[in-house]
C-alpha positions in Angstrom: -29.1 18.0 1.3 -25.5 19.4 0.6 -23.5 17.4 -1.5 -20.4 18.5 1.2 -23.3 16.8 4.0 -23.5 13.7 1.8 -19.9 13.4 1.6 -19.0 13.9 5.2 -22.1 12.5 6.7 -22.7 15.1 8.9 -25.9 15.4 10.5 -26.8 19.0 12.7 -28.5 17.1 15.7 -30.7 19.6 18.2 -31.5 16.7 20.5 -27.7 15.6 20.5 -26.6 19.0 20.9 -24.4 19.5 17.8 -23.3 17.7 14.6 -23.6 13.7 14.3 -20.6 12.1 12.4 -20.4 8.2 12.2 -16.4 8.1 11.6 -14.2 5.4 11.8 -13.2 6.6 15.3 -17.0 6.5 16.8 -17.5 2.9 15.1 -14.6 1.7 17.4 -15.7 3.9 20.4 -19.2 2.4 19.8 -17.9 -1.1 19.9 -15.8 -0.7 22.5 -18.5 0.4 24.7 -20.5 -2.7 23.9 -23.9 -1.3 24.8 -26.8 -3.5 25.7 -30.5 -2.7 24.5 -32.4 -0.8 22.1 -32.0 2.3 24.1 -28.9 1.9 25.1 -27.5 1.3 21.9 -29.2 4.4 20.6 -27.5 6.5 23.3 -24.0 5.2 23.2 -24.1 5.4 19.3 -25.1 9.1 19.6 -22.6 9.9 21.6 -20.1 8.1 19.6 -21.3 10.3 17.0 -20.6 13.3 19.1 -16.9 12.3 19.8 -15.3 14.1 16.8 -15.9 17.3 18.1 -16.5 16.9 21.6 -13.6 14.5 22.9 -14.0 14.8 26.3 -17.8 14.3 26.5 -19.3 12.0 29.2 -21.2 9.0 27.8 -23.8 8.6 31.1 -24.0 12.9 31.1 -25.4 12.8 28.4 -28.0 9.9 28.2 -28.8 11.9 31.6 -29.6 15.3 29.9 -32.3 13.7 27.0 -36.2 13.2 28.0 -37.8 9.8 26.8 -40.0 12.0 24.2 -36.7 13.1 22.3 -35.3 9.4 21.8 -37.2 9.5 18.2 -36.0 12.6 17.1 -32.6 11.3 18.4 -32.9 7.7 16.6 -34.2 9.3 13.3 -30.8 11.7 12.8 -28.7 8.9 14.5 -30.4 6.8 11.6 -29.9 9.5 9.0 -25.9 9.6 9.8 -25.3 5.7 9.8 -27.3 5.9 6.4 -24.7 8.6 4.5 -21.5 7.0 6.6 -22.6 3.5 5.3 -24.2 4.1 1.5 -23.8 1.7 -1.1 -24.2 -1.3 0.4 -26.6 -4.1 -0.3 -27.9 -4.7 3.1 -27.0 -5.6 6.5 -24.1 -8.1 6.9 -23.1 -10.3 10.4 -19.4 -11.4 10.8 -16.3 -10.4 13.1 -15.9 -7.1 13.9 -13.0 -5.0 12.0 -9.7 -5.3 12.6 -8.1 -2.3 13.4 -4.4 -3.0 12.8 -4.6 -4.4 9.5 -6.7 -1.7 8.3 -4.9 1.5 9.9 -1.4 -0.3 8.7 -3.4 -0.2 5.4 -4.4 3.1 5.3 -0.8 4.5 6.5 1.4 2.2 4.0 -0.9 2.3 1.0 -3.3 4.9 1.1 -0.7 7.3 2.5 -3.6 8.7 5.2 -2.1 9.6 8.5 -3.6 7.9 11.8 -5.8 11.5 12.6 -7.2 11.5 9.4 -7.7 7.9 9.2 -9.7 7.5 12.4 -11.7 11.2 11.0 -12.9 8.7 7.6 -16.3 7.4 7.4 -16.8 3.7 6.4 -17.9 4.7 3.2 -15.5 7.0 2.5 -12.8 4.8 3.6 -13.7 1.9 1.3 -13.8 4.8 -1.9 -10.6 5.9 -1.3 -9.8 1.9 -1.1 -11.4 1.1 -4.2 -9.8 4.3 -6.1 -6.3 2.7 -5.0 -7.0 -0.5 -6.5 -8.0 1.3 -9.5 -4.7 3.1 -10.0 -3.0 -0.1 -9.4 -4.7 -1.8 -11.8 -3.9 1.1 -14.3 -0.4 0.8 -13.3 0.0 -2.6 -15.0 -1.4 -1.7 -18.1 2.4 -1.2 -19.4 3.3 -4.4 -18.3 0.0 -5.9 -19.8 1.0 -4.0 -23.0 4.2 -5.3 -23.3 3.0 -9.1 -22.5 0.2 -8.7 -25.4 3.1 -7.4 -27.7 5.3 -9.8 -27.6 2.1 -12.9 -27.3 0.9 -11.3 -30.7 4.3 -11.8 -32.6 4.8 -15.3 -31.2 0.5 -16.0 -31.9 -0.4 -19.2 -33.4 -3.5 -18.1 -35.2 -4.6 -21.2 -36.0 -5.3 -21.6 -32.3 -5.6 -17.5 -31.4 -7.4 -15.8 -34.6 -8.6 -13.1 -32.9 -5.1 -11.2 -31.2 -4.6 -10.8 -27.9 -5.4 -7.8 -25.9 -4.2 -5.9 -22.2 -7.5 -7.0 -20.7 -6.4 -10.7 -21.5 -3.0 -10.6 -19.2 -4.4 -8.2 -16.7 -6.4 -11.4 -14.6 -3.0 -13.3 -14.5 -0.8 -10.3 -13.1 -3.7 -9.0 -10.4 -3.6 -12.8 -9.7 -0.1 -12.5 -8.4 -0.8 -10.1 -5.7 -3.6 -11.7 -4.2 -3.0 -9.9 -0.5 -4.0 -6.2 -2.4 -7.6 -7.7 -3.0 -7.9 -8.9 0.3 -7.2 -5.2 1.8 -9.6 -4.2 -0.6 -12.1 -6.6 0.8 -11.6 -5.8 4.5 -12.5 -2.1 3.5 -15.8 -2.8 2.2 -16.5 -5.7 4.9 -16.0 -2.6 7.0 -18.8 -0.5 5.6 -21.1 -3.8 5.6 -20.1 -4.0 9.0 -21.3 -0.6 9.7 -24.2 -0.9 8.6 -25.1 -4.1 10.4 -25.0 -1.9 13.6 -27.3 0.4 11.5 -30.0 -2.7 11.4 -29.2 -4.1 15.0 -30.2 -0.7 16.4 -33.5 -1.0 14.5 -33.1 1.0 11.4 -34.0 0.6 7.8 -33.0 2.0 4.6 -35.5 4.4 3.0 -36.0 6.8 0.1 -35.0 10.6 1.0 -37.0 12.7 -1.8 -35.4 16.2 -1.9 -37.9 18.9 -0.6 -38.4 20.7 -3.9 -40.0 17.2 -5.2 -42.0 16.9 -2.8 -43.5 20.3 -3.0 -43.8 19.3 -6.6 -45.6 16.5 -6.1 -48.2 18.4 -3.9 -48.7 20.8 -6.0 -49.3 18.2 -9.1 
């Protein structure tokens, strides 16, 4: 698989007629169209999946067009694209459904991502570029944190503090005064749990994908 596959979490799907993207956008299409049933939920996730691309595509056309004996090929790529769009997580996970506003307003004020690019994100790569923003701002206080250990190190009792103080001991207190950043933080990876807990309602479960040159290497051994 291409690494540019893996990071988009594009899947080229015959039965769905093109490429399979789980994006941010399809997550809330999928939701909004609140499918009921196995099937159903299969179909409306596909083409939720097909949105990106194909704006303008008719939900009903297109369960209309597919034969029962393509549904598996259908679930197994719909499968394979909820997998790369929702990586890293530990497992299905229940709970409210997203909230929009509070993560676009997010994106837009702290992430600097437009609304079209937002809504283009997958829910993993939404919740890395969360956690590589919380990673400058942590670096960011390191002067301040500097500057605290400084000036506790000439004022140090070591009697009671042998051992002198370092950034890592004043970093807790200042992330501790902006306790709203790690609760955006949060709602970014509750979103990809919450992705992939429509990944186990509609049936699927996380596997091993062995790259095709081990396997021939295996059958050959």
């Amino acid at each position: 698989m291409h690494p540019r596959q893996q990071l988009s979490g594009a899947v080229p799907s015959v039965v769905a007629g093109g490429i399979l993207r789980f994006t941010l956008s399809a997550m809330a299409s999928y939701s909004d169209a609140a499918p009921v049933g196995m099937i159903d939920q299969l179909l409306t996730m596909a083409w939720a999946m097909r949105l990106h691309d194909r704006p303008n595509l008719d939900r009903e056309a297109m369960g209309e067009e597919l034969d029962s004996d393509e549904l598996p090929a259908l679930s197994r790529d719909v499968s394979l694209c909820l997998k790369l769009s929702t990586a890293d997580t530990k497992g299905p996970a229940g709970g409210e459904p997203p909230d929009w506003m509070r993560l676009w307003s997010y994106a837009e004020h702290d992430l600097r991502i437009p609304e079209e690019r937002f809504w283009m994100l997958t829910p993993r790569q939404f919740a890395a570029l969360s956690e590589r923003h919380e990673e400058a701002y942590i670096r960011s206080l390191n002067g301040a944190a500097m500057v605290t250990a400084t000036l506790a190190n000439i004022n140090r009792d070591k009697e009671k503090h042998p051992a002198p103080f370092t950034i890592e001991d004043f970093l807790p207190k200042l992330l501790s005064k902006a306790p709203e950043r790690a609760d955006k933080v949060k709602a970014a990876k509750d979103l990809r749990k919450y992705s992939q807990n429509l990944f186990a309602s509609m049936g699927g479960r996380t596997v091993k994908v062995v790259p095709k040159k081990l396997e021939l290497v295996k059958r050959r051994g």
